[in-house]
VOPADREN-960785 format. One record per residue (C-alpha): x, y, z; residue number from 1. Coordinates in pm, whole numbers, plus 50000, padded with zeros to 5 digits. Example, Ala and Ser with C-alpha at 12.3 -4.5 7.8 and 13.67 -1.06 7.14 Angstrom:
- 51230, 49550, 50780, 1
- 51367, 49894, 50714, 2
# end
This chain:
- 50000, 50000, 50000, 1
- 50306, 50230, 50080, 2
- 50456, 50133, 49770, 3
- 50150, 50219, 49548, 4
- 50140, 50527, 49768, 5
- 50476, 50661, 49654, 6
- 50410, 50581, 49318, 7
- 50120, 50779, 49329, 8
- 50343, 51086, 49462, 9
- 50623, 51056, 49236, 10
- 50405, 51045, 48904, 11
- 50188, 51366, 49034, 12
- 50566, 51503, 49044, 13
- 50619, 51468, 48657, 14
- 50317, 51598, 48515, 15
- 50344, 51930, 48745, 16
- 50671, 51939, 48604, 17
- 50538, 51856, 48264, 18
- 50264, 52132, 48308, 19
- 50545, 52390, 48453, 20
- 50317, 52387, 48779, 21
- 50635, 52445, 49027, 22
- 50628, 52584, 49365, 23
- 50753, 52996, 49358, 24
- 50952, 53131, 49604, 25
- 51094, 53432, 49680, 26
- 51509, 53386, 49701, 27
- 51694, 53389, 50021, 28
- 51893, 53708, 50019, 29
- 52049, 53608, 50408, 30
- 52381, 53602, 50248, 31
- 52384, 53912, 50029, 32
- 52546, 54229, 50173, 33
- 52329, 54554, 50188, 34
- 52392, 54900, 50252, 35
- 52131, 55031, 50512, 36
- 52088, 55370, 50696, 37
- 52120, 55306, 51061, 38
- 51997, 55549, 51347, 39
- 52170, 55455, 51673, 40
- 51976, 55626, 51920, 41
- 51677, 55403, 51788, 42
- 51871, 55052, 51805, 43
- 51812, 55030, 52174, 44
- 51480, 54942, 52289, 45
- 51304, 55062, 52591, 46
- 51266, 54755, 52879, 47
- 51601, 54589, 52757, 48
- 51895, 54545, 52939, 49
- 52109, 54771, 52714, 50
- 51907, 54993, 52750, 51
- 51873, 55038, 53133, 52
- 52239, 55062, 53135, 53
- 52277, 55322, 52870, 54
- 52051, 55537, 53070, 55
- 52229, 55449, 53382, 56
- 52555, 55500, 53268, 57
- 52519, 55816, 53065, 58
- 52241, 56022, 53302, 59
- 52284, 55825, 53706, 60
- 52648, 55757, 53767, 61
- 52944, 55975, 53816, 62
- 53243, 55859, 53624, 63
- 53481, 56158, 53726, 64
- 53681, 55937, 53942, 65
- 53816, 55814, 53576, 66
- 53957, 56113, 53493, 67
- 54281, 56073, 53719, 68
- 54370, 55780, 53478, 69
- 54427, 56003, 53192, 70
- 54685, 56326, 53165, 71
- 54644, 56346, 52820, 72
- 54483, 56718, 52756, 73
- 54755, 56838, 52610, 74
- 54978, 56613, 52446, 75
- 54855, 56204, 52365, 76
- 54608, 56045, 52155, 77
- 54269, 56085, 52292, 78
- 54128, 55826, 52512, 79
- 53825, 55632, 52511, 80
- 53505, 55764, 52683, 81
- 53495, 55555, 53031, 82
- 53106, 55524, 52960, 83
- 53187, 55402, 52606, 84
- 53396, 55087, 52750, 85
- 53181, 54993, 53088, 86
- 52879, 55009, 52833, 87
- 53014, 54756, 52574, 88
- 53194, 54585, 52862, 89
- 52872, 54516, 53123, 90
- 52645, 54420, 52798, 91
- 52917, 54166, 52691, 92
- 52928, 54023, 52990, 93
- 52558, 54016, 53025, 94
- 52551, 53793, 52691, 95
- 52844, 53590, 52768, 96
- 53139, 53799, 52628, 97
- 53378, 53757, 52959, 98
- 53698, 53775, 52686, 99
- 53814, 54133, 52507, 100
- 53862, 53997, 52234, 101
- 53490, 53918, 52168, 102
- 53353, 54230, 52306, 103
- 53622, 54381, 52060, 104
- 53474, 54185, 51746, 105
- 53136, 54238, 51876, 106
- 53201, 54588, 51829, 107
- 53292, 54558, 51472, 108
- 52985, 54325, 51384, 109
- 52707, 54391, 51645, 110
- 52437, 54661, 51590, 111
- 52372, 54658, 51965, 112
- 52765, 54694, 52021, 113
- 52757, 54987, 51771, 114
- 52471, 55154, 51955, 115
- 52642, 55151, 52251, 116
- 52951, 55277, 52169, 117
- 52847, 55521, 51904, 118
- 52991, 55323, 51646, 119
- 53381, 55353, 51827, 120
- 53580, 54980, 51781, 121
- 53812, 54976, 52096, 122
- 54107, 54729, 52031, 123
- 54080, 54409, 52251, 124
- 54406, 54536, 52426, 125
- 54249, 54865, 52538, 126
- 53923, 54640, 52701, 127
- 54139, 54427, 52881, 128
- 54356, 54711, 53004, 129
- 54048, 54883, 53110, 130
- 53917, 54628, 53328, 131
- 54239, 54534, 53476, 132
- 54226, 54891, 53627, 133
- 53873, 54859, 53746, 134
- 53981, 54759, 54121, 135
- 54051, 55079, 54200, 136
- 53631, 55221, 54056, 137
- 53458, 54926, 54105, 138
- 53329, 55011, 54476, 139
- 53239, 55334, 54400, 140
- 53050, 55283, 54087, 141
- 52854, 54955, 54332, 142
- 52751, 55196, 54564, 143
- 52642, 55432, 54311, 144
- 52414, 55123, 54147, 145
- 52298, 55039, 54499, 146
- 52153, 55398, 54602, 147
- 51930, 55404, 54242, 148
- 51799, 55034, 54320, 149
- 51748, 55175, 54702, 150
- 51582, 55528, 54483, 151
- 51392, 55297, 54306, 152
- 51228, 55058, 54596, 153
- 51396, 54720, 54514, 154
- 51591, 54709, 54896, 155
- 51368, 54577, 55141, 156
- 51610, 54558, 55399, 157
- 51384, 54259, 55567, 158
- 51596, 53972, 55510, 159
- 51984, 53931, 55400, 160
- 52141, 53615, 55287, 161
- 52524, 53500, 55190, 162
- 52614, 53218, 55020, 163
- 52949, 53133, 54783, 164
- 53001, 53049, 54403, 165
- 53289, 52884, 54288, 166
- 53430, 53014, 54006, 167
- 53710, 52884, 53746, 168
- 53981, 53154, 53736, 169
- 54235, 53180, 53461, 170
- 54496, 52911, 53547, 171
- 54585, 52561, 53514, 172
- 54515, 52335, 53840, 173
- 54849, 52156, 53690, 174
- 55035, 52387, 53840, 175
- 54912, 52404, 54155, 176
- 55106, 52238, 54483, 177
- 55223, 52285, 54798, 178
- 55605, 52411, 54765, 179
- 55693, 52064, 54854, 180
- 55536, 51894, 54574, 181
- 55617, 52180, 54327, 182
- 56009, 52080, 54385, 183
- 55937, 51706, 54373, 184
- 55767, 51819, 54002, 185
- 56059, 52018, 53912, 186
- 56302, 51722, 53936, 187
- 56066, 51533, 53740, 188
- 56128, 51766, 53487, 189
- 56501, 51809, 53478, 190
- 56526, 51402, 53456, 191
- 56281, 51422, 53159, 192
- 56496, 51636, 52981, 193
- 56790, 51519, 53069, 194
- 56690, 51132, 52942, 195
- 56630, 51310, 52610, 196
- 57013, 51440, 52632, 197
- 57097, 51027, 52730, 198
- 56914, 50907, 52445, 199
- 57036, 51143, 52179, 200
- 57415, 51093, 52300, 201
- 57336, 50684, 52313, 202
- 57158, 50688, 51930, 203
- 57385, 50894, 51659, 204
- 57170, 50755, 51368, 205
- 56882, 50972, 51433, 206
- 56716, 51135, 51125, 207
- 56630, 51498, 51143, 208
- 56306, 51504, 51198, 209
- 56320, 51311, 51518, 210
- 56581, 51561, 51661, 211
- 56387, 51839, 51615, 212
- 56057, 51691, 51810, 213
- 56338, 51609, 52091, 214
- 56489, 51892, 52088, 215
- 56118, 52095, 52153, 216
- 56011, 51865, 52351, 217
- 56374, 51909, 52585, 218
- 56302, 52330, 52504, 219
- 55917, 52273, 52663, 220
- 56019, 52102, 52967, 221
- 56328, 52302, 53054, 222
- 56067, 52606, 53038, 223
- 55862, 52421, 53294, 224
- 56089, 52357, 53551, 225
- 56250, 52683, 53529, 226
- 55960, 52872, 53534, 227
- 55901, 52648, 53897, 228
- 56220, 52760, 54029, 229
- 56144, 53121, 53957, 230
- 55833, 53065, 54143, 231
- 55969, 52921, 54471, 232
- 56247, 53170, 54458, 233
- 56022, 53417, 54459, 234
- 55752, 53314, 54689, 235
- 55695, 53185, 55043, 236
- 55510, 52895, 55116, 237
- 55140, 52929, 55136, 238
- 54971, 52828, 55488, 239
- 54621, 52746, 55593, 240
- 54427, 52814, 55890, 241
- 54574, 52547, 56092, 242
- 54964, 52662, 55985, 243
- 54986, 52358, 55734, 244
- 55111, 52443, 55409, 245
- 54863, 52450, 55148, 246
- 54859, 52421, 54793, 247
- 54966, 52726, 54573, 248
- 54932, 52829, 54168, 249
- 55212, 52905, 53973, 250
- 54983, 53141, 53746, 251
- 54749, 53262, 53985, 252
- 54853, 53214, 54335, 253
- 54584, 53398, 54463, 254
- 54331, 53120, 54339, 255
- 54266, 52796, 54514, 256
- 54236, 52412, 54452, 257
- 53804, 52382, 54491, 258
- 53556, 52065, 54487, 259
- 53258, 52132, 54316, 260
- 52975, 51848, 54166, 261
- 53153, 51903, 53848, 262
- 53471, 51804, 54015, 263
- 53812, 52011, 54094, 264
- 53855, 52336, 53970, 265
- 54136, 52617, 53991, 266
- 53924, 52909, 54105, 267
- 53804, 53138, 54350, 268
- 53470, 53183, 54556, 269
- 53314, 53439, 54461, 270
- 53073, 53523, 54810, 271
- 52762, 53778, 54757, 272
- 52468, 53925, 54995, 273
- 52202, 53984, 54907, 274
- 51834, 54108, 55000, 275
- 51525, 53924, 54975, 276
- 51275, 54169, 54824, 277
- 51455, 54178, 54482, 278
- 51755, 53971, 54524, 279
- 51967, 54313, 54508, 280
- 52357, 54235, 54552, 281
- 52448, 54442, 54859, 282
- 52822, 54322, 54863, 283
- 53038, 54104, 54702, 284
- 53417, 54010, 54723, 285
- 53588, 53718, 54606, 286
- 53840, 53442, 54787, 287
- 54086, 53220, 54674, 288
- 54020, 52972, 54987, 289
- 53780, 52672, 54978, 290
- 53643, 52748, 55321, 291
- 53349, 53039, 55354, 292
- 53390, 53081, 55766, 293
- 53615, 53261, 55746, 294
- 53440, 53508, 55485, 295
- 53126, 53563, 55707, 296
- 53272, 53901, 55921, 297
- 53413, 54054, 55622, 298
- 53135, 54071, 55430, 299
- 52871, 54174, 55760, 300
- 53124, 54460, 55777, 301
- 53054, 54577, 55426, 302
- 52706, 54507, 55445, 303
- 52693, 54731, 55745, 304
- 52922, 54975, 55553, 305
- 52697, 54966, 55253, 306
- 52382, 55034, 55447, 307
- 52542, 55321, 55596, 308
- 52603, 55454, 55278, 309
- 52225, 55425, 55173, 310
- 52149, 55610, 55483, 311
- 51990, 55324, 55666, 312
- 52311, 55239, 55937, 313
- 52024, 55100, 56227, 314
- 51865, 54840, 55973, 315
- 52055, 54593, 56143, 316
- 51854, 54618, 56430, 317
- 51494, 54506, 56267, 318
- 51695, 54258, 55974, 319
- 51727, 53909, 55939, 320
- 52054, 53672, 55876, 321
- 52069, 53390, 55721, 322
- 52361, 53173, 55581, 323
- 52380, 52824, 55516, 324
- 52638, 52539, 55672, 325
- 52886, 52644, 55550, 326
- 52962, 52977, 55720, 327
- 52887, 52757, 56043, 328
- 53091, 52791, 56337, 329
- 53122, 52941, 56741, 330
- 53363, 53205, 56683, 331
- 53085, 53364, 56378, 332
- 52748, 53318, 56620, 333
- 52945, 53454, 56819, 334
- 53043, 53773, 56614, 335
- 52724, 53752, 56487, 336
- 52538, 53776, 56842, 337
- 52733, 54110, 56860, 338
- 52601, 54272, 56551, 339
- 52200, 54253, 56600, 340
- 52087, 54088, 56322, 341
- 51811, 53831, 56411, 342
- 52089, 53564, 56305, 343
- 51992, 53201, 56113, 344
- 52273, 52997, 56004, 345
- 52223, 52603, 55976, 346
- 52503, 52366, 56140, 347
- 52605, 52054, 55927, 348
- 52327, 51798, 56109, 349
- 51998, 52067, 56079, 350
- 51892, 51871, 55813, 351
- 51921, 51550, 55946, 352
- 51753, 51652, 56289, 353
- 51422, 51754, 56014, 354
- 51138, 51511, 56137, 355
- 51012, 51537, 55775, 356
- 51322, 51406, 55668, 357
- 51364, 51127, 55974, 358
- 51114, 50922, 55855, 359
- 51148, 50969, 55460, 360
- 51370, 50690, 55336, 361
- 51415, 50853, 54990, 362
- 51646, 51118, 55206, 363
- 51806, 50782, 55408, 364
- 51890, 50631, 55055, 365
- 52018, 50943, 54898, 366
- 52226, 51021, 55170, 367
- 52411, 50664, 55190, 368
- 52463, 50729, 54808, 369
- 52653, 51010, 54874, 370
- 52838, 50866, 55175, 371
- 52937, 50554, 54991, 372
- 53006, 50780, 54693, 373
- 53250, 51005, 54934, 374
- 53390, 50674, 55118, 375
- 53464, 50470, 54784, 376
- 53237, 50184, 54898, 377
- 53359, 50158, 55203, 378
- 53099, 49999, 55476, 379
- 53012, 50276, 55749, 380
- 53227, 50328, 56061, 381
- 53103, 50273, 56420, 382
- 53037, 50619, 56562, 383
- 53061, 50745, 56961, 384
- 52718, 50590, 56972, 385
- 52827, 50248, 56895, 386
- 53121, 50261, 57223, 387
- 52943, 50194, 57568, 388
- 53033, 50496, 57760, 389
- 53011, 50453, 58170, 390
- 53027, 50815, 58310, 391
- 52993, 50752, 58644, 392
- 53288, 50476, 58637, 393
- 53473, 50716, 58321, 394
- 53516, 50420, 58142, 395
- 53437, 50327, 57784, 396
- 53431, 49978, 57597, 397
- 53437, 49960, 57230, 398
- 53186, 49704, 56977, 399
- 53434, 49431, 57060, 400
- 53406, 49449, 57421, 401
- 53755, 49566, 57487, 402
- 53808, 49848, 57752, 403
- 53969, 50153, 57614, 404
- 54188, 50405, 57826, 405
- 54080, 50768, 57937, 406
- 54349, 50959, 57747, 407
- 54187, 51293, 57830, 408
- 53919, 51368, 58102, 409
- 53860, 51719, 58004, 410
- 53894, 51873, 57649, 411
- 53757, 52201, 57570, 412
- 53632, 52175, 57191, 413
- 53428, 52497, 57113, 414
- 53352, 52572, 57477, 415
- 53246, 52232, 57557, 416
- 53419, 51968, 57763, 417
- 53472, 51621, 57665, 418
- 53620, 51270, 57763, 419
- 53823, 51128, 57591, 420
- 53884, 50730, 57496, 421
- 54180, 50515, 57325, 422
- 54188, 50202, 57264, 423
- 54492, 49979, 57360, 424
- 54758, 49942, 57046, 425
- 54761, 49544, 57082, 426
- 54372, 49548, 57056, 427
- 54310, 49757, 56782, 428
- 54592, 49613, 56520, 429
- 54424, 49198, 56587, 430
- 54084, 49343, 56654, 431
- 53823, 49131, 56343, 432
- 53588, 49480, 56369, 433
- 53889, 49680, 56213, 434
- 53816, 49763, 55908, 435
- 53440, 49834, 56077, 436
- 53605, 50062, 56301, 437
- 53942, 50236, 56117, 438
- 53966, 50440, 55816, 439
- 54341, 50275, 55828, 440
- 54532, 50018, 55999, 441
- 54681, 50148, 56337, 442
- 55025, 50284, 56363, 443
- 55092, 50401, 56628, 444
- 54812, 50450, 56853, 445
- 54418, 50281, 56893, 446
- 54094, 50424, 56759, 447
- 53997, 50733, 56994, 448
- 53627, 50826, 57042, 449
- 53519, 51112, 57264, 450
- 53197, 51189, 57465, 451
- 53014, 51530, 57595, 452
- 53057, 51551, 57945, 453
- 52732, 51605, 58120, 454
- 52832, 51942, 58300, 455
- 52602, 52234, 58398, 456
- 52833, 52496, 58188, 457
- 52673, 52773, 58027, 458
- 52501, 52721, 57692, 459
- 52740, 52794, 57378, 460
- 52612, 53000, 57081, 461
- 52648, 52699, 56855, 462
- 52354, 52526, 57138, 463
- 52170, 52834, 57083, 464
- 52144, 52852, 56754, 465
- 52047, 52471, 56670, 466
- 51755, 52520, 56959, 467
- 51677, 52841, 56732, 468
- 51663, 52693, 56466, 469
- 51499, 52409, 56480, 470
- 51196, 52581, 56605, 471
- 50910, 52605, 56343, 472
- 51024, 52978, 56311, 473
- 51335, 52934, 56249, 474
- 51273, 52687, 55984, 475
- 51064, 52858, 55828, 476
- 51287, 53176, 55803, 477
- 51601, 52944, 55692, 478
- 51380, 52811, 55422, 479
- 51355, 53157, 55286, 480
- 51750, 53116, 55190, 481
- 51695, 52888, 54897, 482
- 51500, 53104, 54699, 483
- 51674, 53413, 54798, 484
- 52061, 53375, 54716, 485
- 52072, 53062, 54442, 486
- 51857, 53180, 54234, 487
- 52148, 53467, 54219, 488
- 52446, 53240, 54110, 489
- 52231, 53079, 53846, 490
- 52109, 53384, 53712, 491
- 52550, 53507, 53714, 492
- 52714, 53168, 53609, 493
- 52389, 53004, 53405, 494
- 52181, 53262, 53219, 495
- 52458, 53522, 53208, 496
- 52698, 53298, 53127, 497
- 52941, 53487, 53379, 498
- 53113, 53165, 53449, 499
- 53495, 53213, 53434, 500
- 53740, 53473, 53556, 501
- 53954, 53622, 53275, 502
- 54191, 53824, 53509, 503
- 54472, 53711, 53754, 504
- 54517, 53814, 54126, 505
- 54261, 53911, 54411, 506
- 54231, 54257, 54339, 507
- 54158, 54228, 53969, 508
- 53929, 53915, 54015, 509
- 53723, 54092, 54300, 510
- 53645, 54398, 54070, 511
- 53572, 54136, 53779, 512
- 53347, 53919, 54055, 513
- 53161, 54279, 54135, 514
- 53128, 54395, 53783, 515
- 52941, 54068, 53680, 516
- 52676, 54178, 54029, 517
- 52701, 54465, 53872, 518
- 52531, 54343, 53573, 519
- 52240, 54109, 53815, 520
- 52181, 54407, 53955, 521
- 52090, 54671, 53678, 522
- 51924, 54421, 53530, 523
- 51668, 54447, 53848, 524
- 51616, 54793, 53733, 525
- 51525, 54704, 53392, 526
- 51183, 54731, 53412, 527
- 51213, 55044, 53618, 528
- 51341, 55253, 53404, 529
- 51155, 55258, 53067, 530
# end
């Protein structure tokens, strides 16, 4: 029937063509150059991003603090208008353009470009130059974008909320290491090249070819290692909170080593506040460390200095906090208790103390996913609850039934007191629960498990907080986080496609970090200013 069917088709086919009874179209003329009068001022549309920044930038900010880059009035080529470049620079980065080099072409080939910068082409070189300065405007010009959100009622000042990004940055995580391993590479290196010397001198018969490959492969690695020495020459090792060395970039050592769920990056956390009424940036500063406790007082500072600068210092007094896990810790309740916000910050087990979550074994499965995922298959190890701890006696048994020794009666961990257990040396290395118990096989000493001592002291913030929290309040306030501050970083890194740093160093990534906020937030004021 199909067959007959196509027949059918195919003869209609040839007597239209027969009968000249074609289809007519009109040609495609997509590829055909055409001269066209263009009127700038009309290319930018009313409600559009471009064109809440155009207003901005020519008519609300003050750009005279650019003027002390230039002494040119007299003698030098003219420069470039600073509104020009932070124009063609925002809206490239608000579709994606984090290079110079495209916001340069995009100049050349973009009508929206060419509105923008009244038809001027700025080489790629002056771009990057341009925003490799901007550390030293970028907090003014933030401010300045802050007080016309604030002028136009899009700060509620109700609720704030931090939260971290991580970022790639512009270097390799290759050459990252502690100054240790960065030597150990170096060698490496040096016998690479040298076996290349070994095997040359050892085979005279060669051909030409063959040499030449050597000899640039010998030319690449000598350039490696020596551009290691010139780095630990240069450079003191790089130390972490706890006065371990940490790892360090060769290119960037500003930037850090960071886990993500796409896996290990080279980059830097990029931390913002924001407010809940609009999801306004209020500050924003980036870090090249993995950890975000210690970024939690910095950035309250600047939020405080901020406010003050919109004229509102005592909003801290009626405002709400909140942070998630990861800014967790005694010492920041504890600053935090000082500076009057009505503070909400979840420790690492709120989630699990969730009655809607104790009974829901979809969140019991997922979680031993990701447990087994972070232990490489490796069965769970007994916890404190799984050692028999006598108080009254002060002494503790382990799952095996041997008695373990008190190896300290009174520890002070974050203003609480413990006891704690060891188990004997000769138990723990013939012990059949080991591998139930240990992470590794014992060295030197016995598993050690340690127990809150029931003691009258007073309540630490950290106890505070989780009884705080856990209230149906204080859920319900920390569930206001989610839907404040992520949806922030997906609008940056996702729809922006702000996702990588071009620049190198702290103080040119944190004005790069503020300049894509910078772009969130006059895009808030988009619709206010048609």
């Amino acid at each position: 029937m199909s067959l007959n069917r196509h027949l059918a088709c195919d003869l209609i086919v040839i007597i239209r063509y027969e009968l000249n009874e074609m289809a007519n179209y009109k040609p495609d003329l997509s590829s055909q150059n055409k001269f066209i009068p263009i009127d700038f001022s009309q290319q930018i549309m009313p409600g559009t991003f471009e064109y809440a920044l155009a207003h901005i930038v020519d008519n609300r900010l003050d750009l005279s603090g650019f003027d002390k880059w230039y002494d040119n009035d007299k003698k030098g080529a003219a420069a470039y208008s600073p509104s020009v470049m932070l124009k063609i620079i925002l809206f490239g980065y608000s579709r994606g353009f984090i290079t110079s080099r495209r916001i340069a072409n995009a100049c050349e080939t973009n009508i929206t470009f060419m509105s923008l910068s009244g038809d001027v082409q700025p080489h790629w070189t002056s771009i990057a130059s341009f925003v490799a300065k901007m550390k030293d405007q970028i907090a003014p010009l933030f401010t300045q974008v802050l007080m016309i959100c604030d002028e136009e009622g899009l700060i509620g000042r109700n609720m704030f909320a931090i939260d971290g990004c991580k970022i790639k940055s512009n270097a390799s995580k290759e050459w990252s290491g502690t100054h240790e391993e960065l030597e150990r590479k170096q060698v490496k290196l040096r016998r690479a090249s040298q076996r290349i010397i070994e095997r040359h001198q050892a085979q005279d018969s060669a051909n030409e070819s063959e040499i030449e490959h050597d000899l640039k492969q010998k030319a690449k690695l000598d350039k490696s290692a020596d551009k290691i020495e010139r780095f630990l020459a240069s450079s003191e090792e790089k130390l972490g909170s706890t006065n371990k060395p940490v790892k360090s970039n060769i290119t960037d050592p500003d930037s850090a080593k960071m886990t993500t769920s796409k896996g290990t990056i080279q980059g830097y956390n990029g931390i913002a506040t924001n407010d809940d009424k609009h999801q306004i940036i209020m500050q924003a500063e980036v870090w090249g460390s993995v950890g975000e406790q210690q970024t939690l007082a910095p950035a309250i500072k600047q939020l405080k200095e901020q406010l003050t600068k919109l004229g509102t210092p005592n909003s801290f007094e009626t405002a709400a906090f909140t942070a998630d896990s990861g800014f967790h810790s005694e010492k920041n309740l504890t600053f935090m208790a000082d500076t009057g916000l009505d503070t909400y910050i979840a420790d690492t087990q709120f989630r699990s103390r969730n009655p809607l979550f104790k009974t829901s074994e979809t969140y019991h499965t997922e979680k031993e996913k990701r447990r087994l995922k972070r232990s490489k298959g490796r069965a769970k190890l007994f916890t404190s609850n799984d050692f028999h701890f006598d108080e009254p006696n002060m002494t503790c048994r382990c799952p095996a039934g041997k008695l373990l020794w008190l190896s300290g009666a009174n520890i002070k961990v974050n203003g609480k007191s413990y006891s704690r257990f060891t188990g004997y040396l000769k138990d723990c290395k013939h012990c059949p629960l080991q591998q139930q118990c240990m992470r590794k096989p014992p060295i030197d000493r016995g598993r050690q498990v340690q127990f809150l001592r029931n003691t009258k002291s007073q309540l630490s913030y950290t106890d505070k907080m989780r009884v705080k929290i856990d209230s149906s309040i204080g859920r319900r306030q920390y569930s206001k986080r989610l839907g404040m501050i992520e949806p922030v970083f997906g609008n940056i890194t996702v729809n922006k496609g702000m996702n990588k740093l071009t620049l190198r160093g702290k103080d040119k990534v944190n004005a790069q970090w503020q300049m894509y906020c910078l772009v969130h937030n006059i895009e808030k004021l988009r619709n206010s200013l048609q």
